[in-house]
N, C-alpha and C positions, 0 to 999 in steps of 0.2 A: 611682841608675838600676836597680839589680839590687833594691832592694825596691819599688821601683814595679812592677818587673815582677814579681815575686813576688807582690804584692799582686794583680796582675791573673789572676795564675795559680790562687790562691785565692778567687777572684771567680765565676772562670768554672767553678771545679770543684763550687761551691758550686753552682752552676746546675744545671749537667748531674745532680745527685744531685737537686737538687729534680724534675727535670722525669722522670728517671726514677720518683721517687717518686708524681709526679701519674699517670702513666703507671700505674703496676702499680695503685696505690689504684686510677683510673677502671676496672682487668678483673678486683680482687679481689671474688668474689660477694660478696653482702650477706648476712648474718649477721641473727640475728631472727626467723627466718620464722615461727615462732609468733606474733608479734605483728600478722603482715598479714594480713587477709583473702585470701582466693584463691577460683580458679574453678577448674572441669577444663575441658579443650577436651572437646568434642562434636564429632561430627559430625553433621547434620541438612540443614534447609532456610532460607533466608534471604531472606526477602524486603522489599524496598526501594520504601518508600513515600513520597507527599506527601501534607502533611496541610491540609486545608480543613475550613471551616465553612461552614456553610446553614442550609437550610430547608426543609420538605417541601412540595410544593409539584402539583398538577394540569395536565395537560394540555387536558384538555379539562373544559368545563364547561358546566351550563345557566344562563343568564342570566335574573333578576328586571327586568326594565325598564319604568320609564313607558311607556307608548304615547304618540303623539300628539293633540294636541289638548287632553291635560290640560294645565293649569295651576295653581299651587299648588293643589291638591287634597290634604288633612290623612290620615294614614293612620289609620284605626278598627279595625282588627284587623291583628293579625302574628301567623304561628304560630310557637310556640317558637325560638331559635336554636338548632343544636343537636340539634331534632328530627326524626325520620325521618318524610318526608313521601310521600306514593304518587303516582303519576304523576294529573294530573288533579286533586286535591284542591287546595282554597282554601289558599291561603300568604299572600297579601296582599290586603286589602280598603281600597279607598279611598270619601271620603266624596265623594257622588254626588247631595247633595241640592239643589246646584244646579245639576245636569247636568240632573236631572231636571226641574227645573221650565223649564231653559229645552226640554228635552224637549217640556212639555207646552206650552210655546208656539209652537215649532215645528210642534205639531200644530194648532193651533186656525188658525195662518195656512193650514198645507197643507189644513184644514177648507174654510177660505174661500174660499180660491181656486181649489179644486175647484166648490164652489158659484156663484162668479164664473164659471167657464168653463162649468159646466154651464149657467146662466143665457145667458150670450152664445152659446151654443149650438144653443139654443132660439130666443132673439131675431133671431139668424141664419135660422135655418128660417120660423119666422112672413114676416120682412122678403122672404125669396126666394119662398115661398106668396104674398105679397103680389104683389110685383114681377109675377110669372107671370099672377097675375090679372087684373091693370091691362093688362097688355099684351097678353091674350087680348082683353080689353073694347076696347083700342085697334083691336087687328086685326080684331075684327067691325066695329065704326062706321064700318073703313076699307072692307072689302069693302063695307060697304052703299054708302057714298060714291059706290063705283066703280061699283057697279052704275047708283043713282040719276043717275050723273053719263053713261052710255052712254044710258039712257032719254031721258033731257032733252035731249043732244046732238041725240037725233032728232027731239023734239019742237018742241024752240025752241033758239035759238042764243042767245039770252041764258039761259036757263035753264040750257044745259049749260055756258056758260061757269060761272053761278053755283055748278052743280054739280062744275065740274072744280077750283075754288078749297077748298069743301068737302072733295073727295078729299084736294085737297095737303095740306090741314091735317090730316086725321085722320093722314095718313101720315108726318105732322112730326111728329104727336105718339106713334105706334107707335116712331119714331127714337128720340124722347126718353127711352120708355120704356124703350127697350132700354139705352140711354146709362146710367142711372136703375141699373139691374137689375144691371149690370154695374161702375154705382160703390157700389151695394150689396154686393154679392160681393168686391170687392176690399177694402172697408172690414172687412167682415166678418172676412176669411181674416187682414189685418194684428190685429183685436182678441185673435180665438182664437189666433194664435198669440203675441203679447204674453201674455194670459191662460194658456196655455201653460206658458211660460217661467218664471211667476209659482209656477204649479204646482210645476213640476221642479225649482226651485231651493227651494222649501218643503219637499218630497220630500227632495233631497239631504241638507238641513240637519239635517232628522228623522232620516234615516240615520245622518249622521255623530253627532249627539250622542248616539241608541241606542247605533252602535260604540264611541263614546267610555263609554261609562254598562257595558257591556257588557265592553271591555277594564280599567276601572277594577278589575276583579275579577280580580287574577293566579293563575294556575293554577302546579301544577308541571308544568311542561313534561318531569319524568323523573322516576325515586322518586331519591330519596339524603337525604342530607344536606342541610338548609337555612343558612347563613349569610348573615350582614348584612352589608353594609360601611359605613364610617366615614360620618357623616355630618359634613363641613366648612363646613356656611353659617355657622356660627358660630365661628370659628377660635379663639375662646378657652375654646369649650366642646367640643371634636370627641368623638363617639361613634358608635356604632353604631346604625343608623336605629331607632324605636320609636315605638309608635304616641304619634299628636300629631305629630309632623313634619312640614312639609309638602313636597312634591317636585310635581314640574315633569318636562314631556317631556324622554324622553331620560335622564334620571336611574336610575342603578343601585344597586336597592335591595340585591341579594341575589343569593347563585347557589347553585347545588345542584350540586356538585362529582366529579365520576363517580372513585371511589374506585380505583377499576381502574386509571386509568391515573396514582395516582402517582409521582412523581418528586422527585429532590433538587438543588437548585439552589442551588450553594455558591460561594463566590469563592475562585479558583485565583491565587496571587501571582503574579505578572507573571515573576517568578525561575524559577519553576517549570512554566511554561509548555513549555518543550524537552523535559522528560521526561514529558508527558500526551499521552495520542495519542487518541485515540476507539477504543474497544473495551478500555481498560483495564479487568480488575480492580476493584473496589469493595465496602469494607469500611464497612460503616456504624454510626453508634452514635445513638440519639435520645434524647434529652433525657427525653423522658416516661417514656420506657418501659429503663431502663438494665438490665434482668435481659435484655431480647432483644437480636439479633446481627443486621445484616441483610445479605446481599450482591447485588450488582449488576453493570452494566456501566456506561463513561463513554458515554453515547450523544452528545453534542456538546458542542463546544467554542466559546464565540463567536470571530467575526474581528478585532476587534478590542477594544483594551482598554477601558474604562471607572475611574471613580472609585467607595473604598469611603469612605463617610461615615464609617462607624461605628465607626471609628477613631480611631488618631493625626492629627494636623496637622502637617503638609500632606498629604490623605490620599491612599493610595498609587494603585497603579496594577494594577485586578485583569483576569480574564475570568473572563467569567459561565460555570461549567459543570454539566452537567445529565448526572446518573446515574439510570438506572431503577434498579426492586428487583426480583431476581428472585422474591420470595414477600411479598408487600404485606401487613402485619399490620394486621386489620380493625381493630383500635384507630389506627391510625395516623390523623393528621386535618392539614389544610393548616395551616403556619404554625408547625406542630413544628420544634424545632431540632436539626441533627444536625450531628454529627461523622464526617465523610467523610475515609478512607485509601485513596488510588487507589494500588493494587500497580503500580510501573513494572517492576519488573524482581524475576527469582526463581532465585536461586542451588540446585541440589539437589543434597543429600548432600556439602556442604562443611563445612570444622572452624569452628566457631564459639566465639567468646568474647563474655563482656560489653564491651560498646563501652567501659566506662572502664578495663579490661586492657589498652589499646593507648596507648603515648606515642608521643612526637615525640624525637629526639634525632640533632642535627646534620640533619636536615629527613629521616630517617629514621622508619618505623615500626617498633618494638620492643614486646615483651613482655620479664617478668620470669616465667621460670621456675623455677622451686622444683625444685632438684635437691640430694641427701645435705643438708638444713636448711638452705641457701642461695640464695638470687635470682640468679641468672643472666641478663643481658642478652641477649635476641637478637632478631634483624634478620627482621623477615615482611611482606611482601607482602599488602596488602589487598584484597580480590577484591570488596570491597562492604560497606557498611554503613546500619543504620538507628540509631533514637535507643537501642536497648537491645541492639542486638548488630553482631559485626563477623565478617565472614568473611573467614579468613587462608588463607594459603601457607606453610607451612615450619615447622609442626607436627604432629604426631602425638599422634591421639586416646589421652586419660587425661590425658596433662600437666595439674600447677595453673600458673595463672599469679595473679601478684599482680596484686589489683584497686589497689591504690596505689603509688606510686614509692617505691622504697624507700629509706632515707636519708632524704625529705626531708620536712621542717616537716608541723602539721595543717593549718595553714592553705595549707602549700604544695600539700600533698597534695590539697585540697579544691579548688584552683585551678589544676590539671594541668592540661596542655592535650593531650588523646588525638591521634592521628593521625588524619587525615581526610583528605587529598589520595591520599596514598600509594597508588598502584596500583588507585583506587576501578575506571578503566577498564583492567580489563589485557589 
């Protein structure tokens, strides 16, 4: 009994000496300090970004379009893509040689039918000259009638009878003539205006195929820039329109891009969304042109989200946003890709370290201080961070701190996990 307990007494004393021994090792500094890299604390500026990709991209723009009326129509000239063109100068020329010839038969009908109406015009005038005639000749034969038919009343009574039968007729047939005169005139007035009609729509037609023939010829509607866009009728060949192609009403060949009013149109991760506001800050970087700098503002954000393709699978879930430049570099051109940092938030004249001087221990944030050739653990408060720096609490500027945990493995080292929660909002 007495060495079981004894045994137990040596057990536990055993313990208590380890656990103090874990104890002082875990607040003994770290020894080495030559061998770690380190930083000094600063103080400065810190500012906290999201990072998106884009494109550069127009506001406004002048549009190359079919007009109406064409139909496959083949393109015969294009000027350069690419090239600076002036307002008013020929950019797109379409082929118009069958425009034209139904042109010229459009005109030969509007010839003819001119000629028809001017003809039935004429045949109208003579026919009413006519009429007018016959029925002047009528209304004399008629007066004489009447006269000779008053004579003969007085002379004989057969005679005026004969005579008052004569009057009736002539007077039957002045009726007639009027009748006559009058189904001339209305015949007439229904031909000329048929022949009319015949006109005006010969007219129209000629019109429209001039306008047609006439817009087949696209202007720049502004100077700038000329581009093309894709041409799809053949999905296993897609390119950019060139002469030989043929296009149809409605069809967007080209636009001419007003340079002034570019803009950057990136996708913002659905994550990141809470911290973008409109009027944020914008830091921009373009693809083309990497020696220049450009900045901006967020002018808007969409309302809702959308899908990015050009991704992983199943692809995520972005919104579309749109940054101007404040100082637009005339090299710049639509379709450039950029790298956009929208500034959310801007710490000033706080201590800064490099973001991987900050660990995590017991769900604390600590550095590792170099004090008399040893690493010293201490406890800071994070007031913010981005991917290469971190703004602290509860240092004073000059201090190194070690950029790796000291004590542990290369690989452990290389796979530290920095502090990131800790006091980002405080």
């Amino acid at each position: 009994m007495n060495a079981s307990w004894q045994g137990k007494r040596w057990w536990a004393l055993a313990a208590a000496v380890a656990a103090l021994g874990g104890g002082w090792l875990a607040r003994r500094p770290w020894r080495g300090a030559e061998n770690l890299p380190t930083a000094v604390v600063r103080r400065g500026d810190l500012s906290e970004f999201v990072r998106c990709r884009g494109k550069l991209a127009v506001r406004h723009a002048a549009f190359l379009i079919v007009p109406r009326g064409v139909e496959n129509l083949r393109i015969v000239f294009l000027a350069p893509g690419g090239s600076r063109v002036r307002r008013g100068q020929v950019v797109i020329r379409l082929d118009v040689s069958g425009l034209q010839q139904k042109a010229r038969e459009r005109a030969l009908a509007l010839r003819t039918a001119r000629a028809k109406l001017s003809q039935a015009e004429t045949q109208t005038q003579i026919t009413h000259q006519q009429d007018l005639l016959a029925l002047v000749e009528d209304q004399v034969a008629a007066g004489r009638a009447q006269l000779q038919a008053r004579r003969e009343s007085i002379l004989s009574r057969i005679a005026g009878q004969e005579s008052r039968l004569v009057l009736a007729t002539a007077q039957a047939k002045v009726t007639a003539q009027r009748a006559e005169a009058r189904l001339h005139a209305a015949a007439a007035v229904a031909q000329l205006q048929a022949l009319r009609q015949v006109r005006d729509k010969a007219a129209a037609e000629l019109r429209r195929e001039q306008s047609v023939i006439a817009a087949a010829t696209l202007r720049a509607p502004s100077a700038g820039l000329v581009t093309y866009m894709m041409n799809y009728d053949n999905f296993t060949n897609p390119h950019a329109y060139r002469v030989g192609d043929s296009v149809s009403a409605g069809d967007e060949i080209g636009q001419i891009p007003n340079l002034q009013t570019l803009e950057i149109h990136a996708n913002l991760p659905q994550t990141d969304r809470g911290q973008v506001r409109n009027g944020d800050p914008v830091r921009a970087r373009v693809s083309a042109l990497p020696e220049a700098r450009f900045t901006g503002r967020v002018a808007r954000i969409a309302q809702l989200t959308s899908l990015d393709f050009s991704g992983s699978w199943p692809p995520p879930r972005i919104f579309q946003l749109a940054a101007t430049l404040d100082h637009p570099d005339p090299r710049l051109r639509p379709q450039m890709t950029a790298t956009v940092r929208v500034v959310t938030r801007r710490l000033r004249q706080v201590l800064l370290v490099p973001a991987q001087a900050v660990f995590t221990r017991r769900g604390k944030a600590i550095v590792y201080v170099r004090q008399n050739g040893a690493f010293r653990p201490r406890r800071v408060t994070v007031l913010g961070r981005n991917p290469t720096e971190a703004a602290l609490r509860g240092l004073v500027p000059g201090l190194r701190v070690a950029l790796m945990r000291p004590g542990a493995k290369p690989r452990a080292r290389a796979a530290a996990n920095p502090a990131g929660a800790e006091g980002a909002n405080p």
